[in-house]
C-alpha positions as CSV (number, residue, x, y, z in Angstrom):
1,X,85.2,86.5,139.6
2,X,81.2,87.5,138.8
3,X,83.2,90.6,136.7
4,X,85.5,87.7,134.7
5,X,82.3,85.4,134.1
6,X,80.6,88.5,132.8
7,X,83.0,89.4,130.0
8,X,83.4,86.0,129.3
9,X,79.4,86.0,128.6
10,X,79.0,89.3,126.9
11,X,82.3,88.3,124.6
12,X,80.4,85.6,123.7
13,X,77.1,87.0,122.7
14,X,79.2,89.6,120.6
15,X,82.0,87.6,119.0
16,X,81.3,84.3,119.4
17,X,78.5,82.7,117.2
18,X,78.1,82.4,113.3
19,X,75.7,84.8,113.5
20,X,75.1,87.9,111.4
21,X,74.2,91.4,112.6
22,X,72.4,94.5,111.6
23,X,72.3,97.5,113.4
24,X,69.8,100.6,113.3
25,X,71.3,104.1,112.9
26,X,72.1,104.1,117.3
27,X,75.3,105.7,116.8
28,X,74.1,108.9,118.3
29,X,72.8,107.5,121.5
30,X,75.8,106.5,124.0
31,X,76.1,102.4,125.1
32,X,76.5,102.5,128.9
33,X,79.2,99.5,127.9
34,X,81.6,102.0,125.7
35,X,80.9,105.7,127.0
36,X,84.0,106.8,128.7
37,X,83.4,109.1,131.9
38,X,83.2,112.1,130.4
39,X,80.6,111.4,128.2
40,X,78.7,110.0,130.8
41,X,78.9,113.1,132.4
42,X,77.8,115.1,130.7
43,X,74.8,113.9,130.2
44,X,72.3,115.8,132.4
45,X,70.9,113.2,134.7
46,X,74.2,111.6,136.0
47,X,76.6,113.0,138.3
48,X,80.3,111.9,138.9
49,X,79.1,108.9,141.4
50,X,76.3,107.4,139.2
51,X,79.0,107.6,136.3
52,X,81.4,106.1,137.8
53,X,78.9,103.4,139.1
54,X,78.3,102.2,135.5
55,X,81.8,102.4,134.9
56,X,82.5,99.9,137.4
57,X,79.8,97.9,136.9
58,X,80.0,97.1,133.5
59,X,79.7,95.4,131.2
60,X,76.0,95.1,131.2
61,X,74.5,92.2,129.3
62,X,71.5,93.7,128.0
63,X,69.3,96.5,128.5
64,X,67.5,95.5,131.3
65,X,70.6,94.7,133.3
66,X,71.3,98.3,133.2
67,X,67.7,99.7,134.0
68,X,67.8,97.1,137.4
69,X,71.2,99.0,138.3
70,X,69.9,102.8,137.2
71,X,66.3,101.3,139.4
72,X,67.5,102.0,142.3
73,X,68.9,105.1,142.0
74,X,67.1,107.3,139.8
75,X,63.2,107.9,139.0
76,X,61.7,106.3,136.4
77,X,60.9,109.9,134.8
78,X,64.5,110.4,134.8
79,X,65.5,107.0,133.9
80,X,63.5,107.7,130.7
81,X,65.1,110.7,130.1
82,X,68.2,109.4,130.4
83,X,67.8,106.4,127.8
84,X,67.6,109.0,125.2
85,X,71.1,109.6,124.9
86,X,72.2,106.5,126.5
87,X,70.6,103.0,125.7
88,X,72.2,99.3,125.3
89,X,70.7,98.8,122.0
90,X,67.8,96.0,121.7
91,X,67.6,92.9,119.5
92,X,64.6,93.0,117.6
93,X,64.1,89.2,117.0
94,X,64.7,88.3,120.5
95,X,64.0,91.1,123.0
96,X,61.3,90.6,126.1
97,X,58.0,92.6,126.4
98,X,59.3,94.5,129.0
99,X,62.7,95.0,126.9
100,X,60.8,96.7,124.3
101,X,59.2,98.9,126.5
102,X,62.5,100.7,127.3
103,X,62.8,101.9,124.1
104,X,62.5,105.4,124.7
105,X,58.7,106.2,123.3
106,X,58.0,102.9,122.7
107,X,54.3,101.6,124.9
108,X,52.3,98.7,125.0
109,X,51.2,98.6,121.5
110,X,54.2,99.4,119.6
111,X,56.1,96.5,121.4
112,X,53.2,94.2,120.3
113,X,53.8,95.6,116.6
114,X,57.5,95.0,117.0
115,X,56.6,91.3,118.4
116,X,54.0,90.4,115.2
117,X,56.3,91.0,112.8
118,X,59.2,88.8,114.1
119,X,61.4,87.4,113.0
120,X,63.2,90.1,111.2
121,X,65.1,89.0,108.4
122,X,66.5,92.6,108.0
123,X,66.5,96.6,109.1
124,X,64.7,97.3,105.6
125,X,62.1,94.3,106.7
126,X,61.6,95.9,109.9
127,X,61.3,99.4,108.3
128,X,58.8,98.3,106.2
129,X,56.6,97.1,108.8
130,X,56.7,99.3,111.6
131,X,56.3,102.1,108.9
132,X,53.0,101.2,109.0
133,X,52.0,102.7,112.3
134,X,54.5,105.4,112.6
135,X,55.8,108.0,110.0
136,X,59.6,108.1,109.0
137,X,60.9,110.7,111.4
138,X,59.5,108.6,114.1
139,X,61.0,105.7,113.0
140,X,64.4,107.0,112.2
141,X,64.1,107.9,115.6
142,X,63.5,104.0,117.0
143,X,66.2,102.9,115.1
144,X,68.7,104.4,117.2
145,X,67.7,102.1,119.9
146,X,67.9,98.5,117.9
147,X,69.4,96.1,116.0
148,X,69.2,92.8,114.6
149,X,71.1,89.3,114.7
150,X,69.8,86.6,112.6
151,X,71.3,83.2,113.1
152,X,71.8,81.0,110.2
């Protein structure tokens, strides 16, 4: 039931609202919500239980739901190296503090930059300001990790 209820919610947040999406260039880092087995193995810090743990666990709802799950069975050091490859991309005009922070590279003071600025009306918007603080490699490389919705 808990497993109905939760595609019912995520199906929602996708598809459901009149809202209207942008998303930065992720498609090179894996969503723990699409990444078949295989793909999630070979990825260096998960063996055939963890990845079939995530499997059967999904979907995840956001980002954090899937660092609580990955908490208690890998280290932080390795969680982080792990959300490299393999994130649940973040919304920019909504995501937490703590949310932020699990952008791979991403401390204390660039989630406070991300926060200033908000809301986003667009990628280019957000480019423009976060380009302030970090050059463009670095920020090509954020950009794998989030995405914006803008309701109207």
């Amino acid at each position: 039931m808990q497993r109905i209820i939760s595609v019912a919610v995520l199906t929602i947040c996708l598809y459901g609202s009149n809202a209207q999406g942008q998303v930065g260039k992720n498609e090179t880092v894996l969503n723990p919500n699409r990444a078949g087995v295989e793909q999630l193995l070979a990825l260096a810090q998960l063996d055939s239980a963890l990845a079939e743990g995530i499997i059967k666990r999904r979907p995840f709802i956001g980002m954090e739901a899937f660092d609580a799950y990955l908490d208690s069975t890998l280290a932080d050091s390795v969680q982080a190296e792990l959300y490299v490859n393999l994130f649940l991309p973040i919304n920019l005009n909504t995501a937490s503090d703590a949310k932020m922070k699990l952008v791979p590279g991403v401390g204390k003071r660039m989630a406070h930059e991300f926060e200033e600025y908000r809301p986003y009306k667009s990628m280019a918007q957000w480019r423009r300001e976060i380009g302030k603080y970090v050059d463009d490699d670095e920020l090509a490389r954020m950009e794998r990790y989030v995405f914006l919705e803008n309701r109207p």
